[in-house]
C-alpha positions as CSV (number, residue, x, y, z in Angstrom):
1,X,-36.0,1.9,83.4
2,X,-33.7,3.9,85.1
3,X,-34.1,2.3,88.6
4,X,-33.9,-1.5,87.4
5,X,-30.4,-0.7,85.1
6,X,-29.5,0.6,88.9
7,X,-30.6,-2.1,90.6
8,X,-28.8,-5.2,88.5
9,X,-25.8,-2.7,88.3
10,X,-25.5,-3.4,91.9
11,X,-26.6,-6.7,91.7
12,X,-24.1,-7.3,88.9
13,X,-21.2,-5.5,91.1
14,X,-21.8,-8.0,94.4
15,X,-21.9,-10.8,92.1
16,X,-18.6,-9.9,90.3
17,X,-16.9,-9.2,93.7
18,X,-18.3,-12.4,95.8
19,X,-17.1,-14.1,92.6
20,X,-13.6,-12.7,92.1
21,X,-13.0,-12.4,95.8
22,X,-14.6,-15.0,97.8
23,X,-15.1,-18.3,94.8
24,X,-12.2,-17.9,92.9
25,X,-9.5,-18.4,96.1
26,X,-12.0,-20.7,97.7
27,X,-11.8,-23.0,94.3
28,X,-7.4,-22.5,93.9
29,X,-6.8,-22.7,97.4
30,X,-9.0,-25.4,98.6
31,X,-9.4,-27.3,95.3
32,X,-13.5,-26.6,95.9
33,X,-15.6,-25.4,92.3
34,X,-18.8,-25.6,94.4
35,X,-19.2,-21.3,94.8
36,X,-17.8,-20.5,91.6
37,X,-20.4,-22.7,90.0
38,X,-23.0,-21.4,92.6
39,X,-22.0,-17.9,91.6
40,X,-21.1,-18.2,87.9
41,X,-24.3,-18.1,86.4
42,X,-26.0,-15.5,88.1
43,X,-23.2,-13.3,87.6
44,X,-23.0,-13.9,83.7
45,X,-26.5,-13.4,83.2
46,X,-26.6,-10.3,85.6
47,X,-23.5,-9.2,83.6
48,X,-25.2,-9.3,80.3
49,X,-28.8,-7.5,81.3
50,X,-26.4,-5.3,82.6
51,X,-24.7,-4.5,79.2
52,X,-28.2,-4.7,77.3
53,X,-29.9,-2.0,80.1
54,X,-27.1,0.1,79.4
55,X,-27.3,-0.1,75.6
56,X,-31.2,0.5,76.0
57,X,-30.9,3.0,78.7
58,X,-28.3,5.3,76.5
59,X,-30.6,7.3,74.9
60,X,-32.9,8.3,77.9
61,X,-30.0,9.5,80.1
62,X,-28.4,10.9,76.8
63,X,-25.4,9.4,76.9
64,X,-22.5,10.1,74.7
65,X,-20.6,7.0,73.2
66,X,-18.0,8.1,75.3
67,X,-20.3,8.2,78.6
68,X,-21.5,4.7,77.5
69,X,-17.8,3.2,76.6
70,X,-17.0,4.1,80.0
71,X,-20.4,2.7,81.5
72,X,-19.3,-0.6,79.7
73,X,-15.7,-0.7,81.0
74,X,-16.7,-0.5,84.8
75,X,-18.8,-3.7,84.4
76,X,-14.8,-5.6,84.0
77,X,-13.6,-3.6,86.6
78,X,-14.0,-4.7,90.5
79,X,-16.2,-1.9,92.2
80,X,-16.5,-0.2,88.7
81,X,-20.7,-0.3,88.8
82,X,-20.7,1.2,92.0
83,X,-19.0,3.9,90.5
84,X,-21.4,4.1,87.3
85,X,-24.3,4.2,90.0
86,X,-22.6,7.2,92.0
87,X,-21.8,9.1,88.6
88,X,-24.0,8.7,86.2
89,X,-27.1,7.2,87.7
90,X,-28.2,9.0,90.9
């Protein structure tokens, strides 16, 4: 269980950044919706396995509710599951 909540973390983490980075100025700048609807989807329903895993996945690694507070946070914040992967995953 441990090794797919790692790999949609990382999944979820290129999806958020290609979204936030590359879509959203693409769609304000240029007036074009195309990649943030290309992009959109994937990245909410990677976003929520990601935050089900995590919930499911707390008692094997033994988490804390503090540990998986923090584990939830870094899925808002840009790079934040790479971070979860380095800390509390490998």
């Amino acid at each position: 269980m441990k090794n797919i909540f790692r790999i949609i973390s990382i999944l979820e983490g290129v999806s958020y950044l290609l979204l936030l980075f590359i879509a959203t100025p693409i769609k304000y700048l240029q007036g074009n919706e195309t990649y943030v609807k290309m992009l959109g989807m994937p990245h909410g329903l990677l976003f929520m396995l990601y935050i089900v895993l995590a919930i499911v996945i707390k008692k094997e690694m033994n988490w804390s509710n503090k540990t998986l507070g923090i584990v939830l946070l870094c899925s808002i914040i840009p790079f934040g599951t790479f971070y979860v992967d380095k800390k509390y995953l490998r």
